[in-house]
N, C-alpha and C positions, 0 to 999 in steps of 0.2 A: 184677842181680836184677830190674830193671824190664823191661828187655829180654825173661827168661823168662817173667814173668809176661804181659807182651803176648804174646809167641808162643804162652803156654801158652794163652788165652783166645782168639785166632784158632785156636787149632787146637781148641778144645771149640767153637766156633760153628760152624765147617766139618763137623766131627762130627754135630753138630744137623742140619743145613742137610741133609746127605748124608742123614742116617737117616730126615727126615722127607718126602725125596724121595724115597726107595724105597717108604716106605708110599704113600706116591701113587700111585709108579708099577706099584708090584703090587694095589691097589685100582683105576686102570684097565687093565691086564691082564685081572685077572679081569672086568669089564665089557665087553669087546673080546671074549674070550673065547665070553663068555654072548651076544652077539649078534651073534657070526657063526656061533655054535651056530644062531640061529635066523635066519637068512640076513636078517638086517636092512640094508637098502641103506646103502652107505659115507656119502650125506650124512647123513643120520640120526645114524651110527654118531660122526661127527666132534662134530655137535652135540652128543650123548651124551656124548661124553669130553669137551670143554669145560665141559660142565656138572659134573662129578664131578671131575674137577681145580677146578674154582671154589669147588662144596662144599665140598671137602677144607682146601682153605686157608681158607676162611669157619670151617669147624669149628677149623681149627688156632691163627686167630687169637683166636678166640673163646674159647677154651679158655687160651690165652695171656693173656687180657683177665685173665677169670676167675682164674687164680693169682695174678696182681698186683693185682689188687683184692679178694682172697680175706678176709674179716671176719676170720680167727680169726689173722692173720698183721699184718696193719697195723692203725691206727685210723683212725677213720673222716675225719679231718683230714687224715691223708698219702693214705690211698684218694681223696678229691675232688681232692688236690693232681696225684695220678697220673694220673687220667680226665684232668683238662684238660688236663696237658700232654699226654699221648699223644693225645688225639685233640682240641687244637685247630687243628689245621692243617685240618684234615680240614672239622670245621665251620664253622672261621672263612672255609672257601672261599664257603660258604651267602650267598645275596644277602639274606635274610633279615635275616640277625646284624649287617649295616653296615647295618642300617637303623633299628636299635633305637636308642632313644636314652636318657639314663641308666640305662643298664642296667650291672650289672657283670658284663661279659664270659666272664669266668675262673669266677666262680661260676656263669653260667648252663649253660656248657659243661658243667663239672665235675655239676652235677645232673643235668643230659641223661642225659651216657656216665653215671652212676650208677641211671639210673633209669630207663633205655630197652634194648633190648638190638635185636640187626641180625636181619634176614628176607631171604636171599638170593631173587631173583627172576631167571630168563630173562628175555631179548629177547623182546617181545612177550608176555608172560607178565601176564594182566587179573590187578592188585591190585585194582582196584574199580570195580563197575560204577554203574549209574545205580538197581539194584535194592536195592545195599546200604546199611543203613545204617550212620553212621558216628557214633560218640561225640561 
């Protein structure tokens, strides 16, 4: 019985994996599409797709984020508890966060990912200049 049940759940993950790869990959089709409709030179075109597959999966984790921290499903104790683990690896990479000192680690993380949300950016892509101002 343990045995089906893992096979069962590798084979609904691969299921996922597949299905949300085809959305991908018929969302850059039609992008590919739409710009050789309009004779857009190939480096361009690559750039283009990089970016729309980066999108895509920025949306799909995001979205992912969102149901597991979703208010009307957990409380708000196991939602802090979820933010830090899923993404303190991610932070704890920050040269920042070893530089803090009494600070408790796991809660600050957990408020962050609960109280910040991601802004995909290109290469080269000005988030802020010397005109803007900033909070």
């Amino acid at each position: 019985a343990i045995f089906a049940t893992i096979i069962s759940e590798i084979q609904r993950l691969a299921f996922e994996m597949s299905e949300a790869t085809q959305e991908r990959d018929e969302e850059v089709k039609k992008v590919v599409h739409l710009l050789r409709k309009k004779n857009v030179p190939r480096w361009l075109e690559q750039d283009v797709v990089k970016w729309v597959e980066f999108d895509f999966e920025s949306r799909r984790r995001e979205d992912e984020r969102a149901e597991l921290l979703d208010e009307e499903h957990l409380p708000l104790q196991l939602r802090h508890a979820i933010a830090a683990n899923i993404n303190s690896e991610l932070i704890g990479n920050a040269w920042i966060f070893g530089e803090l000192q009494h600070v408790n680690s796991q809660h600050l993380v957990s408020a962050l990912v609960m109280n910040t949300g991601s802004q995909p950016y290109t290469d080269k892509m000005i988030v802020a200049s010397p005109l803007h101002h900033c909070d």
